[in-house]
N, C-alpha and C positions, 0 to 999 in steps of 0.2 A: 504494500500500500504506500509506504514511503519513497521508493522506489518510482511510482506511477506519476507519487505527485510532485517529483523533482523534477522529472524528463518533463511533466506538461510544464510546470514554471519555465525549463530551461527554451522547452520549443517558444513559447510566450514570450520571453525575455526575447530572442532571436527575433520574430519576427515584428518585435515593438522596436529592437535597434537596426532592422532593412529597411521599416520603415522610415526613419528616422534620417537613417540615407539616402532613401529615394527623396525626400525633402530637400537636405541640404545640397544633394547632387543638382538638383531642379531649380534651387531658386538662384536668382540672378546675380552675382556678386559684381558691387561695383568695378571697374578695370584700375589695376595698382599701374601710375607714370610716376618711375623711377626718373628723382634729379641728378644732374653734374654740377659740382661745383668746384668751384678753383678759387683757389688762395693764394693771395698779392700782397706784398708786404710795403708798407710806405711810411715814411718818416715826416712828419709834420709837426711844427713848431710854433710857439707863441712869446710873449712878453709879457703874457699876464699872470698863464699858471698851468699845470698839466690837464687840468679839463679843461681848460683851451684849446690847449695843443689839440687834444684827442677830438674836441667839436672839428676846430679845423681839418685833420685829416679825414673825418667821415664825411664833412660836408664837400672835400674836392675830389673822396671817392665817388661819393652820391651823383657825383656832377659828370665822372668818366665812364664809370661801371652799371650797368644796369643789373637789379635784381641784388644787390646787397645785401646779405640775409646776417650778418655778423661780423664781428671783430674781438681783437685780444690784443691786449698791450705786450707787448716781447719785451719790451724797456723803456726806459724813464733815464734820462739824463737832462743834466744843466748844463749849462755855462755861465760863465761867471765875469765880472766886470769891474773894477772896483772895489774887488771884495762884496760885490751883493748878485744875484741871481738877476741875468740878462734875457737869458733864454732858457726855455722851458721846452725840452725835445721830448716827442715820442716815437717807436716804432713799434707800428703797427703791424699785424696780419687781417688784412679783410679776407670775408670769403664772399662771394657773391655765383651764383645759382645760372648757370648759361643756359641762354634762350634757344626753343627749337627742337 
């Protein structure tokens, strides 16, 4: 009897999970478009302070690079004048997403 009522569960079980793939087989998934992107490195400078620097360099990627999707500071350097802080360098890595 225990026996009987295993194999009916297990046939049950089976045909609740063929179904279950006839579903997911059948319904429509939306289509995956794989990005490229490429990474540029660029160095941009200010007199005021290093989120300067860094607005400047986004904003004359923004201006060459289409599709911008990020950036990361590699380094932070100054110069110096006087003995007081002249310039304020960054270098950047953009990455930006190519079109097509």
């Amino acid at each position: 009897m225990v026996d009987e009522a295993l194999a009916r569960f297990l046939l049950d079980s089976t045909d609740a999970l063929e179904s279950v793939n006839r579903t997911i087989s059948s319904a429509t998934l939306p289509e995956r478009h794989m990005s490229v992107a490429k990474v540029t490195e660029i160095v941009a400078s200010s007199p005021k302070s290093f989120d300067d620097a860094i607005a400047v360099g986004l904003k004359r990627a923004n201006k060459t690079l289409k599709g911008v999707s990020g950036a990361w500071v590699k380094s932070m350097k100054i110069e110096m004048k006087d003995g007081k802080v002249s310039t304020y360098r960054v270098a950047m890595k953009i990455t930006f997403v190519l079109e097509g």
